[in-house]
VMD Tcl script that builds the backbone (N, CA, C; Angstrom):
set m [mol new atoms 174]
animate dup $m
set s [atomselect $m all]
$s set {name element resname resid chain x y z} {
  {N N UNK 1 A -61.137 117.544 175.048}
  {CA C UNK 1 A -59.861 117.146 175.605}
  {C C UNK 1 A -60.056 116.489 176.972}
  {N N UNK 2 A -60.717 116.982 178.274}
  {CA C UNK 2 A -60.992 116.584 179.390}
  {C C UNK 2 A -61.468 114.995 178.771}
  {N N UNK 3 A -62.560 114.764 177.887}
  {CA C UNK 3 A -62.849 113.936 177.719}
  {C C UNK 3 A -61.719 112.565 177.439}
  {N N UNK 4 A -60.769 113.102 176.474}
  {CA C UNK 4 A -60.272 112.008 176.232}
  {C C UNK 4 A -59.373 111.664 177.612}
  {N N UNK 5 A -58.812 112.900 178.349}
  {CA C UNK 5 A -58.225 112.336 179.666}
  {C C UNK 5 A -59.463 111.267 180.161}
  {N N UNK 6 A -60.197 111.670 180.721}
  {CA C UNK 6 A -60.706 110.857 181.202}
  {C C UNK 6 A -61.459 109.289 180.939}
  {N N UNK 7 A -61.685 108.857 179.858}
  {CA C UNK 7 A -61.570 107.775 178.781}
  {C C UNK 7 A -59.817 107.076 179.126}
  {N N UNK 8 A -59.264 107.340 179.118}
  {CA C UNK 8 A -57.440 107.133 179.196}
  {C C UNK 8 A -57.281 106.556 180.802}
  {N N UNK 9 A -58.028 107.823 181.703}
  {CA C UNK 9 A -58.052 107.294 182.949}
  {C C UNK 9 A -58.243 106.001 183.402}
  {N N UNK 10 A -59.785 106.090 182.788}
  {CA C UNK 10 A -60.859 104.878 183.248}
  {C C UNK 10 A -59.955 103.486 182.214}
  {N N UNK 11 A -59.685 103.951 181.488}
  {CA C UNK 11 A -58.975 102.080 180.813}
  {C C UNK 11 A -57.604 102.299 181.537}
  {N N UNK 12 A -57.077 102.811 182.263}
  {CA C UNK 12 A -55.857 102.446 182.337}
  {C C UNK 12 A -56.161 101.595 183.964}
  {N N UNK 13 A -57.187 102.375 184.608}
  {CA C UNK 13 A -57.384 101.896 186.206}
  {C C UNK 13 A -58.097 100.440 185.357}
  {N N UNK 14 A -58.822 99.860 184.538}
  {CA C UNK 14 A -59.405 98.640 184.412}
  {C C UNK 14 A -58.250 98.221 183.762}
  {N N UNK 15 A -57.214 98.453 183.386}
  {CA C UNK 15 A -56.241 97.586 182.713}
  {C C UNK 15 A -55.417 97.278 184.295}
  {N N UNK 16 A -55.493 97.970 185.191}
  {CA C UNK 16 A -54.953 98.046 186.090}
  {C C UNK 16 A -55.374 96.992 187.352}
  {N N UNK 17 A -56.959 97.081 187.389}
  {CA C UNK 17 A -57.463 96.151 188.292}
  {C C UNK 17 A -57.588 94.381 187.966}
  {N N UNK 18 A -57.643 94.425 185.902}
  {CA C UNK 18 A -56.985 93.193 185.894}
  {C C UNK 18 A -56.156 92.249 186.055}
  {N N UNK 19 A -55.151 93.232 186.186}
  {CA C UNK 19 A -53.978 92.765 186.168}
  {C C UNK 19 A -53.250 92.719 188.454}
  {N N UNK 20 A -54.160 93.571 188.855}
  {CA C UNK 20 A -54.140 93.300 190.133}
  {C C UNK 20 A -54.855 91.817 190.419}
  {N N UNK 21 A -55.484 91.769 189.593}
  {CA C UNK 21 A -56.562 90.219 190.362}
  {C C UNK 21 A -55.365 88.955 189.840}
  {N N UNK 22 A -54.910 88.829 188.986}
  {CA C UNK 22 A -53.770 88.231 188.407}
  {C C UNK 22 A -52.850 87.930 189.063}
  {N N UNK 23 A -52.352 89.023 189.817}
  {CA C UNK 23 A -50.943 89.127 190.578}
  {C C UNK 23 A -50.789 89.126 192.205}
  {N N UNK 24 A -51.790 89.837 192.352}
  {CA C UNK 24 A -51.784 89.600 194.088}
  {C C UNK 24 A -52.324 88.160 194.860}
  {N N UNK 25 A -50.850 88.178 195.865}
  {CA C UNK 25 A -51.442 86.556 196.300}
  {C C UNK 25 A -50.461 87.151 198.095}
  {N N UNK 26 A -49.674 87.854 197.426}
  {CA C UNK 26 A -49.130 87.863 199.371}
  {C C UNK 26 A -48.943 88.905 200.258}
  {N N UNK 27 A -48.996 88.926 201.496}
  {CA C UNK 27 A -49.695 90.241 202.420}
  {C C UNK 27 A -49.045 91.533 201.782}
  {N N UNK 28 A -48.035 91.323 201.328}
  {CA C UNK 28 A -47.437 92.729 200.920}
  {C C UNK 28 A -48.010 93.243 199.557}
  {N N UNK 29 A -48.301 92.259 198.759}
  {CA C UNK 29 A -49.198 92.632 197.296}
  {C C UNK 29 A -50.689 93.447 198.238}
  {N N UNK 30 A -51.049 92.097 198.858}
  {CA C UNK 30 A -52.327 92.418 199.687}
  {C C UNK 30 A -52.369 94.131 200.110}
  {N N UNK 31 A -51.451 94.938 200.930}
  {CA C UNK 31 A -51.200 95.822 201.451}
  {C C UNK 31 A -51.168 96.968 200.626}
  {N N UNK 32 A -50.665 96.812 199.401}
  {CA C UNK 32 A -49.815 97.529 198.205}
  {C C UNK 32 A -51.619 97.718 197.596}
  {N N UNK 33 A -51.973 97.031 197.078}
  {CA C UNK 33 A -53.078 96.578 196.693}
  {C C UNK 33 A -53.966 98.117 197.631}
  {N N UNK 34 A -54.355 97.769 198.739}
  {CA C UNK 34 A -55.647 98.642 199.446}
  {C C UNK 34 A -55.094 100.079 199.630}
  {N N UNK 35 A -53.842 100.370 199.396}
  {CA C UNK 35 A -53.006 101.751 199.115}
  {C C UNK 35 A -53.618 102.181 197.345}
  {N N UNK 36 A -53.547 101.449 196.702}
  {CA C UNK 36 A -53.578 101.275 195.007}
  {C C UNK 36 A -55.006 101.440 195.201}
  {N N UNK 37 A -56.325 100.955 195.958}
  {CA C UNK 37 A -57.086 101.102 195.745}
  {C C UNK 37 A -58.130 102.465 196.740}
  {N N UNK 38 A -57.585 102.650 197.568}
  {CA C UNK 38 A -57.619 103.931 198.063}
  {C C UNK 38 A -57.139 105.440 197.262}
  {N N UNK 39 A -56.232 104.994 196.563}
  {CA C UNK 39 A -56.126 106.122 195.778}
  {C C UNK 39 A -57.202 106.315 194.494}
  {N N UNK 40 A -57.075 105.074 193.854}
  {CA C UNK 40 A -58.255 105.091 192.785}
  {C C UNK 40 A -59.298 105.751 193.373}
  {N N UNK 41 A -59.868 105.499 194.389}
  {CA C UNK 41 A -61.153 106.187 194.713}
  {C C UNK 41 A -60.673 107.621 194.563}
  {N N UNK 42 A -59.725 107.813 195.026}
  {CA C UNK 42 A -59.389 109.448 195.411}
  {C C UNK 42 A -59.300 109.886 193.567}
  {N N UNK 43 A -59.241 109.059 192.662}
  {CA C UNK 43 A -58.680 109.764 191.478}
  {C C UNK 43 A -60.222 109.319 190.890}
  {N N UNK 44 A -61.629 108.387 191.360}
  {CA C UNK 44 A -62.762 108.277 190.933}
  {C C UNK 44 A -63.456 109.654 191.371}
  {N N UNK 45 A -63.181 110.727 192.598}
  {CA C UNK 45 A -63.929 111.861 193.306}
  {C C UNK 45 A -63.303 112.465 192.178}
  {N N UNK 46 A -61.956 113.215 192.200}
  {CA C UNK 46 A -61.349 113.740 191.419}
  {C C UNK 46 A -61.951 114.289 190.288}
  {N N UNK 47 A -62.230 113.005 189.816}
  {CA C UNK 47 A -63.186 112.656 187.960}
  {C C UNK 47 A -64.287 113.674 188.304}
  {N N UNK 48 A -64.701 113.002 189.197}
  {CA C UNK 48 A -66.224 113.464 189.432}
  {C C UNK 48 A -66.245 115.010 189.922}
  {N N UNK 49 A -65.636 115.717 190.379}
  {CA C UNK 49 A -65.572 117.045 191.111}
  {C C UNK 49 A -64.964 117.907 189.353}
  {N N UNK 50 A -63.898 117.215 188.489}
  {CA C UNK 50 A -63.750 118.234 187.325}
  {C C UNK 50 A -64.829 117.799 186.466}
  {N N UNK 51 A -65.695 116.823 186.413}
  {CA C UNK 51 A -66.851 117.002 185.573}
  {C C UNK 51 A -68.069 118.052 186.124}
  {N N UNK 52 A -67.750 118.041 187.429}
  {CA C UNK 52 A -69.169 119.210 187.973}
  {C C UNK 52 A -68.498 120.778 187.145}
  {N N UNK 53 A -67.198 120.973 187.264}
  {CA C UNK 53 A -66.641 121.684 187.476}
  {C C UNK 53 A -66.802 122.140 185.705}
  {N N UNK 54 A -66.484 120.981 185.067}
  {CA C UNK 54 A -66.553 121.308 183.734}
  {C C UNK 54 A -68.050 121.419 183.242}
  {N N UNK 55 A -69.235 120.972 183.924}
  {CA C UNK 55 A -70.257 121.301 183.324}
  {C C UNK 55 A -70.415 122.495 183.742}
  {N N UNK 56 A -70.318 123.144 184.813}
  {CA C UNK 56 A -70.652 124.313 185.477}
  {C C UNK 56 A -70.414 125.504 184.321}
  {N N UNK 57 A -68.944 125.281 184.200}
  {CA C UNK 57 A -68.621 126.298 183.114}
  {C C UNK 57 A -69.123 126.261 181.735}
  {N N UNK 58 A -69.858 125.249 181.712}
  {CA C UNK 58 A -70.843 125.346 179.662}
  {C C UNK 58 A -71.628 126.268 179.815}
}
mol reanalyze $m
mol bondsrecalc $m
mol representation Tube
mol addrep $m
């Protein structure tokens, strides 16, 4: 199950960053944009801290 969350995650942030390169052109996209991508990182640690978390417990 973790698995498929995370599979779901990862295509939705690359369906996500395509469609950012597409659309952003002005300071406020620009702005919106490094908020959008500051969080991704925060939801890339995330990933990474419940996979330690989930191997720990096998």
């Amino acid at each position: 199950m973790f698995d498929w969350f995370l599979l779901t995650l990862l295509r939705q942030k690359e369906e996500y960053l395509k469609l950012k390169r597409e659309v952003c052109q002005n300071p406020l996209e620009k702005s919106m944009d490094n908020i959008i991508e500051r969080i991704n990182q925060d939801i890339n640690k995330t990933i990474k801290l419940n996979q330690l978390e989930y191997v720990k417990k096998k």
